[in-house]
GUSEVO-166775 format. One line per 2 residues: number of its first residue (from 0); their letters; for each residue x, y, z of C-alpha. Coordinates in steps of 0.1 Angstrom, whole numbers, plus 5000, padded with zeros to 4 digits. Layout:
BEGIN
NUM> A> X/Y/Z; ...
END
This chain:
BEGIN
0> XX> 2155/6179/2537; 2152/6202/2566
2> XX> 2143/6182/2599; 2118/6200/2618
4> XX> 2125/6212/2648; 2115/6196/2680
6> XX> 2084/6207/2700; 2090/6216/2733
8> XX> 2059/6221/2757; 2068/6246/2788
10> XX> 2036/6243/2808; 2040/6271/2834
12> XX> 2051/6309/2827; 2072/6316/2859
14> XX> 2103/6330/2863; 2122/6295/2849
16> XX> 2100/6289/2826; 2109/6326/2810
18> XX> 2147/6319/2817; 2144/6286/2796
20> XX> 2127/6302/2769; 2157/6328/2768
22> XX> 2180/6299/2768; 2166/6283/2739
24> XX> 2151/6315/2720; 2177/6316/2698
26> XX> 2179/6280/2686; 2156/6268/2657
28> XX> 2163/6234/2666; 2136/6238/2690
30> XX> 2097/6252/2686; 2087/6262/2720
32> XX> 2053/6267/2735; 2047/6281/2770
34> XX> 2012/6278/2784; 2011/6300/2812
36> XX> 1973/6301/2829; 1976/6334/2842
38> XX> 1963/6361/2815; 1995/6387/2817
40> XX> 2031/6377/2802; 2051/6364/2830
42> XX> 2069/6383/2854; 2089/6384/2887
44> XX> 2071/6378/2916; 2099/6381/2940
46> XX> 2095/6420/2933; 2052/6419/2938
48> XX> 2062/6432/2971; 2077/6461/2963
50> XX> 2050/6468/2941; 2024/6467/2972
52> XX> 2051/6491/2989; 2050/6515/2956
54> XX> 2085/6512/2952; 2080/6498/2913
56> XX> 2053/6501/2889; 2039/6466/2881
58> XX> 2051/6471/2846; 2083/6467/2858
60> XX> 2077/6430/2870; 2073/6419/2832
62> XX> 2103/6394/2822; 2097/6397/2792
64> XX> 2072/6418/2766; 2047/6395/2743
66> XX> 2063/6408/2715; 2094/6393/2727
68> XX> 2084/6360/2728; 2065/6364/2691
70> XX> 2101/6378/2677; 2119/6347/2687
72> XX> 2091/6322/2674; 2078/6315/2709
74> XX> 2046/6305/2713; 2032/6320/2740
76> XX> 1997/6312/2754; 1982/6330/2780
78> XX> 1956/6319/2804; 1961/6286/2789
80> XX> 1950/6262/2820; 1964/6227/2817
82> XX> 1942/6196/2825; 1956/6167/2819
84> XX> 1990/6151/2803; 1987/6125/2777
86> XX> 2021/6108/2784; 2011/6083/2758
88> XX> 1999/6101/2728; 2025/6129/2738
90> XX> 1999/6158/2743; 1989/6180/2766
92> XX> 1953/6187/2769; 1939/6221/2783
94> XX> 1908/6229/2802; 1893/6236/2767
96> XX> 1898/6203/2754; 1926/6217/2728
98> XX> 1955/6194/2728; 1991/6203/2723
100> XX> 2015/6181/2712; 2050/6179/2726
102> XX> 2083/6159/2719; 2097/6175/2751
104> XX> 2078/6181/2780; 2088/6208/2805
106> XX> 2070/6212/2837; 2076/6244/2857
108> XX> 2046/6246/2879; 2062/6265/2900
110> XX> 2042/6263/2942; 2005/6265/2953
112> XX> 1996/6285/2980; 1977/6265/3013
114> XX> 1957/6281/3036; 1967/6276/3073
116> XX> 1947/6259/3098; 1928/6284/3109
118> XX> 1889/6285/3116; 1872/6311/3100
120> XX> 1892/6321/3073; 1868/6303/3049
122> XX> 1830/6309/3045; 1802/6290/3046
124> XX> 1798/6294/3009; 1830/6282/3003
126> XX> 1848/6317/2997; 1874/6338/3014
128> XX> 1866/6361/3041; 1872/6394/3030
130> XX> 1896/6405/3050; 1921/6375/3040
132> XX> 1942/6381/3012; 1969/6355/2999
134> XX> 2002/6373/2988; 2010/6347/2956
136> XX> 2001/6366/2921; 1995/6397/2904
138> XX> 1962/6396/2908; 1970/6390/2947
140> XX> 1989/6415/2952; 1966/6442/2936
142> XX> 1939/6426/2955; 1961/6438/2991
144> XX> 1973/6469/2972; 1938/6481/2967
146> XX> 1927/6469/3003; 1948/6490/3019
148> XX> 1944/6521/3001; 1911/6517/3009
150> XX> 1914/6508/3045; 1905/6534/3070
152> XX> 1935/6552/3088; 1921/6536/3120
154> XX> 1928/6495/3100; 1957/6475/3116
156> XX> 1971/6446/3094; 1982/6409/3102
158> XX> 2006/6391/3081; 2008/6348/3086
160> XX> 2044/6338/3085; 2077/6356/3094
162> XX> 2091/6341/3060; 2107/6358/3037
164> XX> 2077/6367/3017; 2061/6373/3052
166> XX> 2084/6400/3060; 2087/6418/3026
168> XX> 2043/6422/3028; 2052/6433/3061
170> XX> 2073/6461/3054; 2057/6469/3022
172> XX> 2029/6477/3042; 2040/6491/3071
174> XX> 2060/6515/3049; 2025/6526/3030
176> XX> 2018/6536/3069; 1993/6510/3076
178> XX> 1998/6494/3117; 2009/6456/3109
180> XX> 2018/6428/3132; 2039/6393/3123
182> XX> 2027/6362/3140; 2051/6330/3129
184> XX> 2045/6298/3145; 2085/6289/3148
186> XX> 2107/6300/3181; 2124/6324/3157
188> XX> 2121/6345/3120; 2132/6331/3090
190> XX> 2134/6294/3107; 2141/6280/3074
192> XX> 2173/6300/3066; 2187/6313/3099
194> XX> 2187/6307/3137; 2177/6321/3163
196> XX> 2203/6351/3164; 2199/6358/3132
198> XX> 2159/6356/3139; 2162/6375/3170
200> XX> 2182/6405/3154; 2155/6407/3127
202> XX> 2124/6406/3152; 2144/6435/3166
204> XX> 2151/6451/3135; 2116/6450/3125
206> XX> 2099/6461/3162; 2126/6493/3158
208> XX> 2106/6498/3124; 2073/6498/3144
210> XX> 2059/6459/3131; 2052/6441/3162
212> XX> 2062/6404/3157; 2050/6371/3178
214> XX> 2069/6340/3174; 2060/6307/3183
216> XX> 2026/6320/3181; 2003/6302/3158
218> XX> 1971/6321/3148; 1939/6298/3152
220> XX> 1909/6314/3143; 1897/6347/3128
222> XX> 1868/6361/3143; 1849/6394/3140
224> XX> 1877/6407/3167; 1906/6401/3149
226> XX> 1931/6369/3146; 1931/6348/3176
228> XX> 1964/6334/3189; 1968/6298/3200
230> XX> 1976/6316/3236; 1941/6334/3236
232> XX> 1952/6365/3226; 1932/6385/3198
234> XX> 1950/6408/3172; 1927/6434/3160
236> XX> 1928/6429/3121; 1913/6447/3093
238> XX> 1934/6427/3066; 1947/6391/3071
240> XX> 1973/6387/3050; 1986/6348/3044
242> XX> 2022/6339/3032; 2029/6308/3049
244> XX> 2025/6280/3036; 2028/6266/3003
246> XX> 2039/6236/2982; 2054/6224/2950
248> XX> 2022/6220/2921; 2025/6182/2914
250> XX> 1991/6179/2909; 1991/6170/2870
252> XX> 2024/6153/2873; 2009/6127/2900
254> XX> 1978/6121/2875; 1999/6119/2846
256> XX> 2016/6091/2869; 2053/6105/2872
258> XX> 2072/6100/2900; 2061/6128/2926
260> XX> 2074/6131/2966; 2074/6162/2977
262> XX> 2082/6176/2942; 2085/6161/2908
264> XX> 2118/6139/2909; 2143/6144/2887
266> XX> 2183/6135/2883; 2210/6157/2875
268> XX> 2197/6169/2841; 2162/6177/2858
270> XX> 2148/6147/2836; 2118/6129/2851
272> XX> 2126/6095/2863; 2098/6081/2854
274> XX> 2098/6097/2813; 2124/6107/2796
276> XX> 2105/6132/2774; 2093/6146/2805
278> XX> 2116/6174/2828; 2109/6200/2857
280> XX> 2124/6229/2870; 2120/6256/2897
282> XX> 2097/6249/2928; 2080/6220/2915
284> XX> 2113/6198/2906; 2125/6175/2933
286> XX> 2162/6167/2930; 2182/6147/2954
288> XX> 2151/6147/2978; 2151/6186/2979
290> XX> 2128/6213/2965; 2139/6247/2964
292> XX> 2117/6281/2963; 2146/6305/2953
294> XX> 2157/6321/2920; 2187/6311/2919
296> XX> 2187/6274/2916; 2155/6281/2897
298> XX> 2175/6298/2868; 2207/6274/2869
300> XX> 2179/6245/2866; 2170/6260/2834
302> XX> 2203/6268/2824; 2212/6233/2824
304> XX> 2184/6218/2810; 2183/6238/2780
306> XX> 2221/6221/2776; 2205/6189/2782
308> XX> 2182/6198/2753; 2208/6207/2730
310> XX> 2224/6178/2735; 2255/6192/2756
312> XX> 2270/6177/2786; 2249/6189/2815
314> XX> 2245/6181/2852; 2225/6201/2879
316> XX> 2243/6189/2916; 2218/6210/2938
318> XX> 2247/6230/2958; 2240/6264/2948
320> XX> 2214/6278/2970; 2215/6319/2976
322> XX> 2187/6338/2994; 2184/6374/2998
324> XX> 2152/6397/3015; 2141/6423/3003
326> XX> 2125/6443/3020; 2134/6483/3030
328> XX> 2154/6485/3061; 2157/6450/3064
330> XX> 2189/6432/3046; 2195/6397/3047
332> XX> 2216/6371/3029; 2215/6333/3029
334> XX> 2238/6311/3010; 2233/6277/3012
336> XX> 2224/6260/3046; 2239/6282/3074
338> XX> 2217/6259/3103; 2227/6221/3091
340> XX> 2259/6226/3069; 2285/6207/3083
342> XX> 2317/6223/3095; 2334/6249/3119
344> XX> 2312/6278/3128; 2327/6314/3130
346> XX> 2294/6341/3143; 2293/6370/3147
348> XX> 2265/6388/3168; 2256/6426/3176
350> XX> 2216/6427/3182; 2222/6461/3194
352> XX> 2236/6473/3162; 2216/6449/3142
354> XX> 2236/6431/3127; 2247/6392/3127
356> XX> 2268/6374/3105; 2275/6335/3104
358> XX> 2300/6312/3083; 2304/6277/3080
360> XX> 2337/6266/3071; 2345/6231/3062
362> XX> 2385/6223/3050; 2394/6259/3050
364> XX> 2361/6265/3023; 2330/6282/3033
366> XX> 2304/6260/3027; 2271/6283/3041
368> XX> 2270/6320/3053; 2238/6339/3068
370> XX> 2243/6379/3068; 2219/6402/3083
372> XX> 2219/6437/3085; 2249/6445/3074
374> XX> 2254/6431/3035; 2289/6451/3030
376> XX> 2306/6419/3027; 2283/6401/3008
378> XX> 2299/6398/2974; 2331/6388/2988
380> XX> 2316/6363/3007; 2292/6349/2977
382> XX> 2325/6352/2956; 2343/6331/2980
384> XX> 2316/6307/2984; 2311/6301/2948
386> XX> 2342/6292/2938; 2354/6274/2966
388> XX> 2385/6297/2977; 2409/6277/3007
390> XX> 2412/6303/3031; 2435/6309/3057
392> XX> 2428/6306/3094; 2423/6339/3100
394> XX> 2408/6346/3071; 2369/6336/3085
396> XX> 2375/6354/3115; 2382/6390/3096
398> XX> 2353/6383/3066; 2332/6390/3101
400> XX> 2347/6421/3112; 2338/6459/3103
402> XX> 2351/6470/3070; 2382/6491/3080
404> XX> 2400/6523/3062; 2397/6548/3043
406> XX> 2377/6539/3018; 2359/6512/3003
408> XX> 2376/6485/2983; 2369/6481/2946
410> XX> 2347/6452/2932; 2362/6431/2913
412> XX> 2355/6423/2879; 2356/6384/2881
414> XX> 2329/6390/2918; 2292/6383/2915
416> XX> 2271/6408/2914; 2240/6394/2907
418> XX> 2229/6360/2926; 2200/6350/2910
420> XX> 2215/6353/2874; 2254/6348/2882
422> XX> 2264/6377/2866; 2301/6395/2873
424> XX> 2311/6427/2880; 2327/6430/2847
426> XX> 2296/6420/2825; 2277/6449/2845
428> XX> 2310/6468/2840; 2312/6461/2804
430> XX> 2271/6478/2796; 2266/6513/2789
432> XX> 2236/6515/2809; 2215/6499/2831
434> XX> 2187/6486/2804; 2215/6472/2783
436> XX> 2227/6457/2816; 2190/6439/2824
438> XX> 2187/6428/2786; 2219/6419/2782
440> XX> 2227/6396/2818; 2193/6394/2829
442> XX> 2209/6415/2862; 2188/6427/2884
444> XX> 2157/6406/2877; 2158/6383/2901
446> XX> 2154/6394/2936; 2160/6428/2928
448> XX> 2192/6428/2958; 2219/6436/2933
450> XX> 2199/6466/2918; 2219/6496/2938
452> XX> 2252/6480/2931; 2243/6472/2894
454> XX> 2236/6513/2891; 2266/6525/2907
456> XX> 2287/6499/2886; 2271/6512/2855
458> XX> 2272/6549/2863; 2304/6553/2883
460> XX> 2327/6526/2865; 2357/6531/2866
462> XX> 2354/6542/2898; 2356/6517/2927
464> XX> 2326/6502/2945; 2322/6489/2974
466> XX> 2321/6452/2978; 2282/6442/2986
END
């Protein structure tokens, strides 16, 4: 007698969610459901910016088609709103009082925006004002994107938060030719990932660009003037947009009475402590007290988990972290913790070039690199950094310097290409195109960063590329 296969309940339909049903698609041990609450299939929303800067058609966010999932017996519910989780009876019960049974429970909530403290950005009827747009979804982001086509030539924009998502909106917009301004309450930009050099080379980078920023500004009140400043000082503001702040969605994971901190806490096969039938990944999981809210450990989360499922040895540790902006003239590169890694710290700084580079270098290894403005290095550096490579003492020291000769060195094929997915040189190498490229490494998908290099690889190989 055939066992049946075992139901496994992905409530969420973000980019891990789609990245474990890939993992798993091909398995008829398992029977997968994925109740996503928006109404379109799910797609990447690290690229929603470059769909407000016109760059890419919003088809080409989709992950994944809905005849995809239907091809690989994936049950794929859209706007399917979770309620409540039955822990007990094993079900999940949606806003419509179905219920959905589960043997497995996957939660991949992903983050909830929250609104700032500002005074004013909420009406006295409970709604937005209408100049303030959240930059989350789909529906966000055409929300902005028809704003600002329809904004006078006179309008001026405002974007909350010198983030990451805060500096893509900016650009995206300031590149559609609409006046916008940056107002982050830290010293510097991108507090989380880099310093202050690093944040002071970007501030330049992006006042070069014509975006005027304000740091360790914090924006107080909106009023028929424009955003006020905690210093006094009014922005004139036509649209408001708000990317800082946000948090992991633990809502029905706290009512469901898991273990919740900050995120949903796991161990290293992203299993709830509290239930064993129970797991999260992506921006809602909580693993050795930290959340993350990049791709990358997103998609090795699910990577391991669906190993976990199948019974395999498995064991997330947390270490990989890699960031990357994009945004168009901006470049920037994060791996791991440049500001609070431990170890010997080799910088180098040229704000007048734009540039600033930064490794951290514990027992000859480099255990954290930030790179802005000049990403030729990158791969070596990520390919270095993955695997741990001793390097010599000089070594750090030159990985900082210009590139030097005649031309540029080849990639090779064992050096990561794609962050987000892990994918090598070689496996874009070994793809006769681009599309066969995306389907077949999922290259590309993630942050977008890699896209150039992918091309060139694809196109040009043999020929050598440059490292980056």
């Amino acid at each position: 007698m055939t066992e049946a296969p075992e139901r496994v309940v992905v409530v969420g339909g973000g980019m891990a969610a789609v990245r474990l049903c890939e993992h798993l698609a091909a398995d008829d041990r398992f029977a997968v459901t994925v109740l996503a609450d928006e109404a379109v299939p799910p797609y990447n929303r690290i690229l929603l910016s470059a769909v407000l800067e016109g760059t890419h058609p919003t088809d080409a966010l989709t992950l994944r088609s809905a005849g995809w999932y239907a091809r690989h017996g994936i049950d794929l519910r859209l706007g399917a709103r979770v309620l409540e989780i039955d822990r007990d009876a094993r079900e999940v019960v949606l806003v419509d009082g179905e219920r959905v049974a589960f043997d497995r429970l996957v939660l991949a909530c992903g983050s909830i925006p929250t609104l700032p403290p500002i005074r004013g950005l909420v009406r006295r009827d409970g709604t937005l004002d209408p100049r303030v747009h959240p930059f989350r979804s789909l529906g966000d982001c055409r929300r902005l994107d028809a704003a600002a086509s329809g904004s006078p030539v006179t309008s001026r924009a405002v974007v909350v938060g010198g983030g990451l998502l805060g500096l893509q909106v900016a650009r995206a917009l300031a590149v559609r030719g609409l006046p916008t301004e940056v107002v982050e309450g830290a010293d510097h930009l991108l507090a989380r990932q880099v310093g202050p050099a690093a944040g002071g080379v970007l501030a330049r980078d992006l006042r070069r660009l014509g975006t005027e920023v304000y740091t360790g500004a914090r924006a107080v009140r909106l009023t028929p003037d424009g955003l006020q400043l905690d210093n006094g000082y009014v922005l004139p503001s036509d649209l408001v947009v708000l990317t800082a702040g946000g948090r992991p969605s633990t809502a029905l994971a706290r009512r469901a009475g898991l273990m919740v901190r900050r995120g949903v806490v796991v161990d290293h096969t992203l299993t709830s402590v509290t239930d064993d039938r129970v797991h999260a990944i992506g921006d809602c999981a909580e693993h050795r007290r930290r959340t993350t809210g990049f791709v990358p450990p997103a998609w090795e989360q699910a990577g391991v988990l669906a190993r976990a499922l199948r019974g395999e040895e498995a064991s997330y540790d947390g270490s990989r972290s890699v960031a990357r902006l994009r945004a168009t003239g901006l470049d920037v590169a994060v791996l791991g913790d440049p500001e609070r890694a431990e170890g010997e710290v080799v910088e180098v700084t040229n704000p007048i070039s734009g540039s600033h580079r930064r490794l951290v270098v514990r027992g000859g290894r480099i255990v954290a690199a930030a790179l802005v403005g000049d990403l030729s290095r990158v791969g070596l550096i990520t390919q270095l950094y993955d695997r741990g490579t001793l390097l010599g003492p000089d070594e750090p020291g030159r990985l900082l310097l210009p590139e030097s000769g005649a031309g540029p060195a080849p990639l090779p094929d064992e050096a990561e290409v794609c962050a987000c997915a892990g994918v090598t040189a070689g496996q874009v190498r070994s793809c006769a195109s681009v599309g066969e490229c995306v389907d077949r490494t999922r290259a590309t998908t993630g942050c977008g960063g890699c896209a150039d290099v992918v091309r060139r690889l694809v196109e040009d190989s043999p020929t050598p590329v440059a490292v980056g």
